[in-house]
C-alpha positions in Angstrom: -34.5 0.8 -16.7 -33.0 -0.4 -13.5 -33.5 -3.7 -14.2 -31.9 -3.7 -17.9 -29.0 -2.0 -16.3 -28.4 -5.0 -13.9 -29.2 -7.4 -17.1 -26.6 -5.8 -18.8 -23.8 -5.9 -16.2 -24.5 -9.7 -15.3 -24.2 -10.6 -19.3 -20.5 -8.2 -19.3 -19.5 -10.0 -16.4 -20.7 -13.8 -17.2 -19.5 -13.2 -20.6 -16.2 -12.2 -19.3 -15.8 -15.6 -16.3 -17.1 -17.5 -18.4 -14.0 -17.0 -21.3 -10.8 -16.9 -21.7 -10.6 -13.3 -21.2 -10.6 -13.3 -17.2 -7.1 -13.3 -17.8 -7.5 -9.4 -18.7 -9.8 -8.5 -16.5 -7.9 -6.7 -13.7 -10.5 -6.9 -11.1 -10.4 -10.8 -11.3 -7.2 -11.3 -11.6 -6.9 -9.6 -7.9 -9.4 -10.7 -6.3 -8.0 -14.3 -7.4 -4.1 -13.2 -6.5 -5.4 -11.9 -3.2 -7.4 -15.3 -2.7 -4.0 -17.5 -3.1 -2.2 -15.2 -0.6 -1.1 -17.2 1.9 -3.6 -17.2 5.3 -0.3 -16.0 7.6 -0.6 -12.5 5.4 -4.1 -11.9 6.8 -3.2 -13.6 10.4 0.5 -11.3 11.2 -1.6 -7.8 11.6 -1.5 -4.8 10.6 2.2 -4.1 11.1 3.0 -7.7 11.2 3.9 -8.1 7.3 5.7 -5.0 6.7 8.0 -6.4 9.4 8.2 -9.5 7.5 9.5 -7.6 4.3 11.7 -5.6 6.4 13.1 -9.0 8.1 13.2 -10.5 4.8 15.5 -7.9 3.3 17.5 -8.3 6.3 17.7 -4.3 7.3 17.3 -2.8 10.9 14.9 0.0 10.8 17.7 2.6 11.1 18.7 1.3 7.9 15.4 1.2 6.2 14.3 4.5 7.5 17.6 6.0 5.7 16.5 4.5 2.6 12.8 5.3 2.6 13.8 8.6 3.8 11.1 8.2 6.9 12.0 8.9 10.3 12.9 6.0 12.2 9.9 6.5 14.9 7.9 6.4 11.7 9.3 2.8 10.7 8.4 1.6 14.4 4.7 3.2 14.1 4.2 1.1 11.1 5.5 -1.9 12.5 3.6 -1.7 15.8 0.4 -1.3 13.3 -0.7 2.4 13.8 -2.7 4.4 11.1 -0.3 5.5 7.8 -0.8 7.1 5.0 -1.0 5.3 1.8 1.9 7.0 0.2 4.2 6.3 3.7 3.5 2.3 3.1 4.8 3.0 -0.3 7.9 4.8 0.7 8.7 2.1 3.2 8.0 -0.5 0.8 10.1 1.3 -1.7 13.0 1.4 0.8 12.7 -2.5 0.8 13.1 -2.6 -2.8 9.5 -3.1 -3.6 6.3 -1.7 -4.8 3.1 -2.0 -2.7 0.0 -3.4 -4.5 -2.8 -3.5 -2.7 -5.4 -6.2 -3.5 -9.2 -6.3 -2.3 -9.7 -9.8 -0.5 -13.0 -11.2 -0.7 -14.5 -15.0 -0.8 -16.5 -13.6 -3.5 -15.8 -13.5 -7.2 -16.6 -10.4 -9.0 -19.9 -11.8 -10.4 -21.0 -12.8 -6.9 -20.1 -9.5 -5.4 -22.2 -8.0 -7.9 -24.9 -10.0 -7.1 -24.8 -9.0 -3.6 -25.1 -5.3 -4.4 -28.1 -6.4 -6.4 -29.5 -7.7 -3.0 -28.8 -5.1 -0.8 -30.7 -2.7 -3.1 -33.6 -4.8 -3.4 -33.5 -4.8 0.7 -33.0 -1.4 0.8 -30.0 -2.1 2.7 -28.8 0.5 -0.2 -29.7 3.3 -2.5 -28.7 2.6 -6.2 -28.3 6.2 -7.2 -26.2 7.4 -9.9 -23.7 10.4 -9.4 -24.0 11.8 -12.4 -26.9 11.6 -15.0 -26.1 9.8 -18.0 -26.5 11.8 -21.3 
């Protein structure tokens, strides 16, 4: 069965890089948007490209923690690349003028990061266990 299963995944997914409809698959489309992000994006940090939007927009962060409605310690925590939450990012994003989409980055296609789940189960580097049963 286990092997069917991973039959059937590989088809989906060659069928779908190998046509014209990778340009509706979501999770190709990102990992190919995050690949043609430029290399100073990975390089700056943590807190180094928020500070780029913020510079970019040309606000202080006095000014951008009045419009995300953050405090302005908060602004210079995510700047100096401490741990946020998710939804602050988006608030001090939002105060920018933007909305924060995340991309997974990988050198991998989705076919090929398939294939390395595949292998790390047949190492048993990983357990391929389903959550919940199928009916």
């Amino acid at each position: 069965m286990k092997n069917t299963d991973e039959s059937l995944v590989l088809e989906k997914l060659n069928r779908i890089l190998d046509s014209e409809s990778v340009a509706h698959d979501p999770v190709e489309l990102a990992l190919r948007a995050a690949a043609a992000a430029p290399q100073e994006c990975a390089r700056s940090g943590d807190g180094g490209i928020v500070r780029m939007m913020r510079d970019r927009v040309y606000l202080t962060q006095r000014q951008l923690a009045e419009l995300a409605g953050l405090p302005h310690s908060k602004i210079a925590r995510i700047e100096a690349g401490q741990d946020v939450r998710l939804s602050t990012l988006r608030r001090y994003f939002a105060g920018c003028g933007c909305e924060l989409l995340l991309l997974p980055r990988s050198s991998m296609n989705a076919r090929e990061l398939f294939e390395r789940k595949m292998q790390l189960e047949r190492e048993g580097l990983i357990q391929n266990r389903r959550r919940y049963s199928r009916r």
